[in-house]
C-alpha positions in Angstrom: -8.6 -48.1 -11.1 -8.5 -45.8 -8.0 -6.4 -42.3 -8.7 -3.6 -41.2 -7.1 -3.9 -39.4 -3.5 -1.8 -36.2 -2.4 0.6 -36.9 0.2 -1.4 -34.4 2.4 -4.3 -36.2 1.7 -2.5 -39.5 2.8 -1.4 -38.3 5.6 -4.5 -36.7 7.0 -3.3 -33.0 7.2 -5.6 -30.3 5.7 -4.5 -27.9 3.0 -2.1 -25.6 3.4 -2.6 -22.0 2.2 0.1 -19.9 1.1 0.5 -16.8 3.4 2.1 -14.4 1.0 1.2 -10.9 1.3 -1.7 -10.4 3.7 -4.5 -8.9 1.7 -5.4 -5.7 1.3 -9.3 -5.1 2.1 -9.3 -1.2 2.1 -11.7 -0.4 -0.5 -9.8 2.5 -1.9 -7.2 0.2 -2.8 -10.0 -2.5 -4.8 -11.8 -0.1 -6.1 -10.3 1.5 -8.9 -9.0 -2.4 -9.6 -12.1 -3.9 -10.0 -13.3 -1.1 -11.9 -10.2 -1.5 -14.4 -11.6 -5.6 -14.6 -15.1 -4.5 -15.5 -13.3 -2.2 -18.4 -12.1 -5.5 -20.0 -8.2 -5.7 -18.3 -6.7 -8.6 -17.4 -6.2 -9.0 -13.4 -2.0 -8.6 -13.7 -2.8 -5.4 -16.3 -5.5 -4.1 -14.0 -3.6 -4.8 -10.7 -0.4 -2.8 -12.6 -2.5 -0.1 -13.6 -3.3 0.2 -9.7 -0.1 0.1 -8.7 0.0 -3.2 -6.9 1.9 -6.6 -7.2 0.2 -8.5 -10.6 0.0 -11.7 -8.0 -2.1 -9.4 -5.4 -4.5 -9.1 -8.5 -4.4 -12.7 -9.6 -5.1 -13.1 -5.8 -8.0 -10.6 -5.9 -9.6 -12.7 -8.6 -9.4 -15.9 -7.9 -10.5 -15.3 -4.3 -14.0 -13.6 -5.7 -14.6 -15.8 -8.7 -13.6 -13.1 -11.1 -16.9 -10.9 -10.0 -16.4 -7.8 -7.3 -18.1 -8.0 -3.9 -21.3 -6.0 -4.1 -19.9 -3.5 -1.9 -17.3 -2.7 -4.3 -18.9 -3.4 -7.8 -19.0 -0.4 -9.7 -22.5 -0.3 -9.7 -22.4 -0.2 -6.0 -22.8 3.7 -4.3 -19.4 5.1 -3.4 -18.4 5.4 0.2 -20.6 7.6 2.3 -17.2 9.2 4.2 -18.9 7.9 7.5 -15.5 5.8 8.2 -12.1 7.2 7.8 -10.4 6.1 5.4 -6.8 4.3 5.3 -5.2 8.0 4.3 -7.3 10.3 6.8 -6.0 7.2 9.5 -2.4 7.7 8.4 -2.9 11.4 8.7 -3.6 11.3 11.6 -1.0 9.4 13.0 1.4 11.6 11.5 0.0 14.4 12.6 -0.2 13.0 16.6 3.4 12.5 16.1 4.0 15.9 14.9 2.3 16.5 18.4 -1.0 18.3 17.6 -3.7 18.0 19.2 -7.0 16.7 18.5 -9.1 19.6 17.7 -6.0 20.6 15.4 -6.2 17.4 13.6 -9.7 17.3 13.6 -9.9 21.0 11.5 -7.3 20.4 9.2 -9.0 16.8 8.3 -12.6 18.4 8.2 -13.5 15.9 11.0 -14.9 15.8 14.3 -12.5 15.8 17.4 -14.8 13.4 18.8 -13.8 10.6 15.4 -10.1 11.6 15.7 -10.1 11.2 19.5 -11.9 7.8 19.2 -9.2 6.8 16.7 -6.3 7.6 18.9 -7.8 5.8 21.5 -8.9 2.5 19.1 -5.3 2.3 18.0 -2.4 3.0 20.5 -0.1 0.8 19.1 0.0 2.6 16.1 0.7 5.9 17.8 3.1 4.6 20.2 5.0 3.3 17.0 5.6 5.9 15.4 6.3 8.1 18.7 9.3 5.3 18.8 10.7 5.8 15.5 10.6 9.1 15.3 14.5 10.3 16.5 17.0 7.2 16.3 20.0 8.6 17.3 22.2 6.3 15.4 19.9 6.8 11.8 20.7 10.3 9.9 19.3 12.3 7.2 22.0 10.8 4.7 21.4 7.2 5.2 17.8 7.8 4.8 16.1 5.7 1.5 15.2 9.1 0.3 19.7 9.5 -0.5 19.6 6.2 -1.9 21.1 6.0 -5.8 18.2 5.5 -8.0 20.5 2.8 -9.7 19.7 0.4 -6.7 15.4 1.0 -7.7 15.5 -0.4 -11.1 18.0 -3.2 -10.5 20.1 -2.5 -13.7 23.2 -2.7 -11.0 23.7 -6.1 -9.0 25.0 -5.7 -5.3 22.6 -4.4 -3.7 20.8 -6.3 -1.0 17.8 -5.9 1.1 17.3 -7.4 4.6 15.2 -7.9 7.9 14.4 -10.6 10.8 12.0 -12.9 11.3 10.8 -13.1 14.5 9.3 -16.3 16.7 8.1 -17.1 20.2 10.6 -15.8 23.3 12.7 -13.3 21.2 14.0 -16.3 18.7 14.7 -14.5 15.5 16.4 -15.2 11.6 17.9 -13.1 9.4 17.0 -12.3 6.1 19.3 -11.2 3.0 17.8 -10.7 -0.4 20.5 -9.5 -3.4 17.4 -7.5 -6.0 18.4 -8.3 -9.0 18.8 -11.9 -8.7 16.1 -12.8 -5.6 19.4 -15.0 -4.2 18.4 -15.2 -0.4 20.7 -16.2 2.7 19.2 -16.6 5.8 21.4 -15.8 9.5 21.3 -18.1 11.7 21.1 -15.8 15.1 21.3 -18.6 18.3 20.4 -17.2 21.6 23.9 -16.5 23.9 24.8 -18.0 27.0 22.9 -17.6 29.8 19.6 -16.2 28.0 17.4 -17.7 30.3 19.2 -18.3 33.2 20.2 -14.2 33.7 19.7 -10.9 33.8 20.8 -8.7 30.6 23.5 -6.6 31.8 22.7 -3.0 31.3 24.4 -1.6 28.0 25.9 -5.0 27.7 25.1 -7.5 24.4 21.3 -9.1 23.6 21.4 -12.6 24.7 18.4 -13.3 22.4 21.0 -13.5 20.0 19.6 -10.8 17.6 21.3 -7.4 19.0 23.3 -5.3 17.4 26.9 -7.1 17.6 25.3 -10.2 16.8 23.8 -9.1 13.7 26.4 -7.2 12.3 28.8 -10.4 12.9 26.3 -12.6 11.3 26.1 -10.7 8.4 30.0 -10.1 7.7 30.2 -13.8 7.7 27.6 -14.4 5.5 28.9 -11.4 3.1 32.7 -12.8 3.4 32.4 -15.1 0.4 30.7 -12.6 -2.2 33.4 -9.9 -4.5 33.2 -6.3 -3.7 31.2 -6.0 -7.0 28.6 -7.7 -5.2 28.5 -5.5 -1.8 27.5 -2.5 -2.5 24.5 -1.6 -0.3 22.1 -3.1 2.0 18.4 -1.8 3.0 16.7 -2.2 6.1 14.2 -1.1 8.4 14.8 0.9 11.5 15.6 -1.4 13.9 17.9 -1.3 17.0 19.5 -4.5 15.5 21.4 -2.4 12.7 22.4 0.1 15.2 26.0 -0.7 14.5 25.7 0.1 10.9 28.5 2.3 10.8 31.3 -0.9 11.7 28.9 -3.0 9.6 29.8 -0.7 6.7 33.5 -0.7 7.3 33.6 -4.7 7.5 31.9 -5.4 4.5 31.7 -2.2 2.2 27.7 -2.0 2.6 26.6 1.3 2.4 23.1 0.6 4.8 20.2 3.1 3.9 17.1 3.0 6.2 13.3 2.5 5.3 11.0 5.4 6.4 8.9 4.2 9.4 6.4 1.7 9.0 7.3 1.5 5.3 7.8 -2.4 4.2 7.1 -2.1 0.2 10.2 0.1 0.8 12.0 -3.5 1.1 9.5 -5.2 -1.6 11.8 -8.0 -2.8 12.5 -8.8 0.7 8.9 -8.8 2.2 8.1 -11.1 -0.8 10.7 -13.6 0.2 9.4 -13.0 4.2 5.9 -14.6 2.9 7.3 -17.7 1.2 10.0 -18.3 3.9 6.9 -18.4 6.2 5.5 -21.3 4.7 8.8 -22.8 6.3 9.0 -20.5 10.0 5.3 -20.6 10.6 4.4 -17.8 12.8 3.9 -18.8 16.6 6.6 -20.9 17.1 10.3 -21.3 17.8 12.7 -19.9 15.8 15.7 -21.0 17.8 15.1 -24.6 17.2 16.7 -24.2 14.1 20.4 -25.1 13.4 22.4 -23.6 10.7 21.8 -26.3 7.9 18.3 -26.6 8.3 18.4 -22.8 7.3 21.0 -23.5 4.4 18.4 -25.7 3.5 15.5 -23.6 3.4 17.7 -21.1 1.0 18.7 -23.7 -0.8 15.2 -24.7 -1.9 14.4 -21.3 -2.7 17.4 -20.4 -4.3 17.0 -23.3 -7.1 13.0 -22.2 -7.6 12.6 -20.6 -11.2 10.7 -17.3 -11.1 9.0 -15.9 -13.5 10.5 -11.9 -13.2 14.1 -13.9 -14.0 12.5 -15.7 -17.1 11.9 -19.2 -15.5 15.7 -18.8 -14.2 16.4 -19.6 -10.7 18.0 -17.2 -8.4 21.1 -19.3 -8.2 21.1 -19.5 -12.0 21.0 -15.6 -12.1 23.5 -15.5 -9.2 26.4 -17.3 -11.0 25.9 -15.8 -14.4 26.7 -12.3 -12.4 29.8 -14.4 -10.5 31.2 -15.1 -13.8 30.7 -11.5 -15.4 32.2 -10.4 -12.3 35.7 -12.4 -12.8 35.8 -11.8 -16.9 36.1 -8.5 -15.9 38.8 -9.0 -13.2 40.4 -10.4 -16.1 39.8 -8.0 -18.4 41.4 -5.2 -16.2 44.0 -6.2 -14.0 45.3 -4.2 -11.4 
């Protein structure tokens, strides 16, 4: 009697891998993990006593068959300091944007200005970034993360919502909304405007890509319409031009909008963990426009009725309405 085949199998297509997170291969950061495995810890314990995500551990393990590489066993010799490391390389981008110079950042790091100058010149994307965050007109000190209540970091309040965009081929984009305590996500459908290909933007005038300013903020007051007050009380996101009109945003909906620090996305950890699953769905490298607004309500849908094990094996739906109903018992309970 033959066995069952997968329907992948059946229909010729190779495995699929999960993208999740992409890994970290820094051997700082395996280090001290691998060295917490050899001391008898389980990959979630050892991966928490590091201070990464227990699945980044699980990850870790299965990928090496539960023994470190040789390079990072902790028989192996420690680094040799030859190669910067991931901190001396983030050092020195700050310090470029703090507008030093070379031979400045090369005798505060204990370097030659011959490795620092190579550096700059192997990575000037990196600099250019951060020469581009640095001085947003429209983000201040106060709506910094930094001023954000430390109620909204340990999730004992619902309300509070992280967000980004997801980005495709030919400026096609979808927003992301991620509520913390209950991993409910909504996705923004963001269709290109009229006349994206066939004209010139207007100077000043609206992103016909469909993911500017105006037309995030509407999309998001729309999507925010149907939750109480109780349930909009802030909203993180990175420091992109698209939440420029943050301000209005806030007076719409009643979001108080904090920004990330630049290039900072474990700032927005719940919803960089949705961003890998919902790129099992939005593959990177093609068209996000293509989309229409159920096959997005679809997508949530699925991921919104998946249990998960930080809600004990509830789904985020599940989660969601148990905080709806709290929410009107206690309309009742003190009326107005």
């Amino acid at each position: 009697m033959g066995t069952r085949r997968r329907q992948s199998d059946r229909v010729g297509r190779a495995k699929m891998r999960s993208p999740g997170r992409p890994p970290v291969l820094h051997r700082s950061a395996q280090r001290p993990f691998w060295r917490a495995i050899a001391e008898g810890c389980s990959s979630e314990d050892a991966a928490r006593r590091v201070g990464i995500a227990p699945a980044v551990g699980v990850r870790w393990f299965r990928e090496y068959g539960g023994m470190p590489p040789s390079q990072l066993a902790p028989s192996a010799p420690p680094p040799t300091g030859r190669y910067l490391s991931l901190v001396e390389r983030e050092q020195i981008a700050i310090l470029r944007a703090q507008r030093h110079g070379v031979r400045e950042i090369a005798r505060r790091l204990a370097r030659c200005a011959s490795t620092i100058s190579r550096e700059l010149r192997r990575n000037p994307r990196r600099r250019l970034r951060v020469s581009r965050d640095r001085g947003k007109s429209f983000i201040t000190p106060e709506i910094l993360i930094s001023e954000r209540p430390a109620t909204v970091a340990d999730r004992a309040v619902p309300g509070h919502w992280e967000g980004d965009l997801i980005l495709g081929l030919r400026s096609s984009a979808i927003g992301t909304l991620v509520e913390r305590t209950t991993r409910f996500t909504m996705l923004l459908h963001l269709p290109r405007l009229p006349g994206h290909a066939d004209q010139v933007r207007e100077k000043n005038g609206p992103a016909l890509a469909g993911h500017g300013a105006e037309a995030v903020r509407d999309a998001i007051t729309r999507t925010m319409a149907s939750f109480p007050e109780q349930l909009r009380r802030s909203l993180t996101w990175d420091q992109g031009a698209e939440m420029s009109q943050h301000a209005k945003l806030r007076i719409d909906t009643g979001l108080q909008v904090y920004f990330c620090n630049p290039n900072s996305p474990w700032q927005r950890g719940t919803n960089e963990n949705t961003y890998g699953l919902l790129r099992q769905y939005f593959p990177k490298g093609t068209h996000l426009s293509i989309h229409s607004t159920q096959d997005l309500e679809a997508v949530a849908l699925t991921l919104n009725t998946r249990p998960r094990k930080t809600l004990h094996w509830r789904t985020p739906a599940e989660a969601l309405t148990a905080l709806l109903r709290s929410t009107e018992i206690e309309n009742v309970a003190t009326p107005g």
